[in-house]
N, C-alpha and C positions, 0 to 999 in steps of 0.2 A: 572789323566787325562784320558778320556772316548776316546781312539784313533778309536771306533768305530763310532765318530758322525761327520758329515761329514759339515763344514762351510761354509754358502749360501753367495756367493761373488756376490759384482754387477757386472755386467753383462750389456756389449753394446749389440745392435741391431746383430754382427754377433756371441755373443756369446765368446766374447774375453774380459777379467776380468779387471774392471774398477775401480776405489774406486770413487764413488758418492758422500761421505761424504765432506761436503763444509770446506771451509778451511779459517784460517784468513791469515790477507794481509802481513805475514810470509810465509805462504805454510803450518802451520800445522793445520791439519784437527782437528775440531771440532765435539762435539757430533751431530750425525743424527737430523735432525730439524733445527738445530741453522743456524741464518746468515752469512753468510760468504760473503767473494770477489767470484763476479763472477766469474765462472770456463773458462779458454784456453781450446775450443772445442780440441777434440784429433786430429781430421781429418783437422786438421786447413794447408789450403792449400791457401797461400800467394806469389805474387811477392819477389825475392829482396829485394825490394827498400818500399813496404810495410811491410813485415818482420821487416827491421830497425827503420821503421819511427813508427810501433806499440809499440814494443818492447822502443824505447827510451821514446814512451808517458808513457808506465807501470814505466819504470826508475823513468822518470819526479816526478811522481805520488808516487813514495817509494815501488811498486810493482815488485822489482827483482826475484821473486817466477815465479810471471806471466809472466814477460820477457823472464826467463831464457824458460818455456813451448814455447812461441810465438820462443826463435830461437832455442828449441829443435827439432820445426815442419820442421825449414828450413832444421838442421842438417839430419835429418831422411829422410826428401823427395827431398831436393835437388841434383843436381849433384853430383856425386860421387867427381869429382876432386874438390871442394867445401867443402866436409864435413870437413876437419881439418877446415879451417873459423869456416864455423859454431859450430862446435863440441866446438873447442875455445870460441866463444861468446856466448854460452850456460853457459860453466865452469866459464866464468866472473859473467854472471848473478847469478851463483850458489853461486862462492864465496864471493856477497853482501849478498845476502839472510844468510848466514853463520855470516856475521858480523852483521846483523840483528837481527839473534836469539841468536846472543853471542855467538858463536861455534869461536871462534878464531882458533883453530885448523884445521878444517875442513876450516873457509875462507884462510888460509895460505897453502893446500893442493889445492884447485880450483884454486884461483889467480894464482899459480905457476903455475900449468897446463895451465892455459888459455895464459899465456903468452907464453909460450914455443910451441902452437900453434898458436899463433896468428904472434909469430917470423919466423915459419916457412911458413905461408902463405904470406908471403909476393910476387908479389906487391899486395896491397891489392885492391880488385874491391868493385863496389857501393860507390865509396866516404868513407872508411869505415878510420877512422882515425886510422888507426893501432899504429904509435906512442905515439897519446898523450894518446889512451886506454892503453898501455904498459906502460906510464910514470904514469898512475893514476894510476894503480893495484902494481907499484914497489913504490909510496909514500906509501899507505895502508901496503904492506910490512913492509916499514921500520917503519910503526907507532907500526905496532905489534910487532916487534924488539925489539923497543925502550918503547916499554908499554905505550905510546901517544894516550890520546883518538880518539877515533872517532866518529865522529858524525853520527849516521846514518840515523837522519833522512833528511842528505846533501850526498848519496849516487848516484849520478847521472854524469856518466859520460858521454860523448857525444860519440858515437858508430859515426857519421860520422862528417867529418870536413867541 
């Protein structure tokens, strides 16, 4: 390995390292050129109540990858007192994308997480259905317990009630 040759990263507008490379409607990035799902701008700077109602359409759609970016933007730029919410409904979105790409591991390590945040934010604001989100991430649980398929392409929980 040649540790003197120095690897050209994308690169945004203020010079802060990007991966450009498109990606399928998993999240994994595909060879430079090919098409992919449109990219969750980085700066993406949303309402609330926009946040959820995007994010449930990417759900809707089988797009937990892109969800989980649209409520990483909340978690990152939102109120502080806020960020376990959001930090939690990011890890949810993460841990579909996981069941998605068959990582059963990795979804049984997100779902966990997200719940135990999402337990902790309670009462939950924006209409955010925190129970029945907590009751669909502890079925999913126990399907991988129990080695019960899942269907993924029925991963769509409703994020508000």
């Amino acid at each position: 390995m040649d540790h003197g040759t120095v690897v050209e990263r994308d690169r945004d507008d203020a010079g802060i390292a990007r991966n450009a490379r498109p990606r399928d409607r998993f999240g994994r990035p595909l060879p430079p050129g090919s098409p992919g799902v449109e990219r969750i701008p980085d700066n993406l700077d949303l309402t609330a109540e926009e946040t959820l109602d995007y994010a449930q359409r990417l759900l809707d759609d089988g797009l937990a990858f892109n969800a989980h970016e649209v409520l990483e933007a909340a978690w990152k730029n939102g109120p502080f007192a806020e960020r376990m919410l959001w930090q939690g409904l990011a890890q949810y979105a993460v841990g579909l994308t996981h069941l998605q790409r068959g990582n059963a591991k990795g979804a049984r390590t997100l779902l966990e997480r997200a719940v135990s945040r999402l337990d902790a934010s309670r009462p939950w604001p924006y209409d955010i259905d925190g129970p029945a989100l907590m009751a669909y991430a502890e079925r999913l649980l126990d399907n991988l317990d129990t080695g019960r398929e899942i269907d993924i392409d029925h991963l769509n929980p409703r994020l508000r009630g």
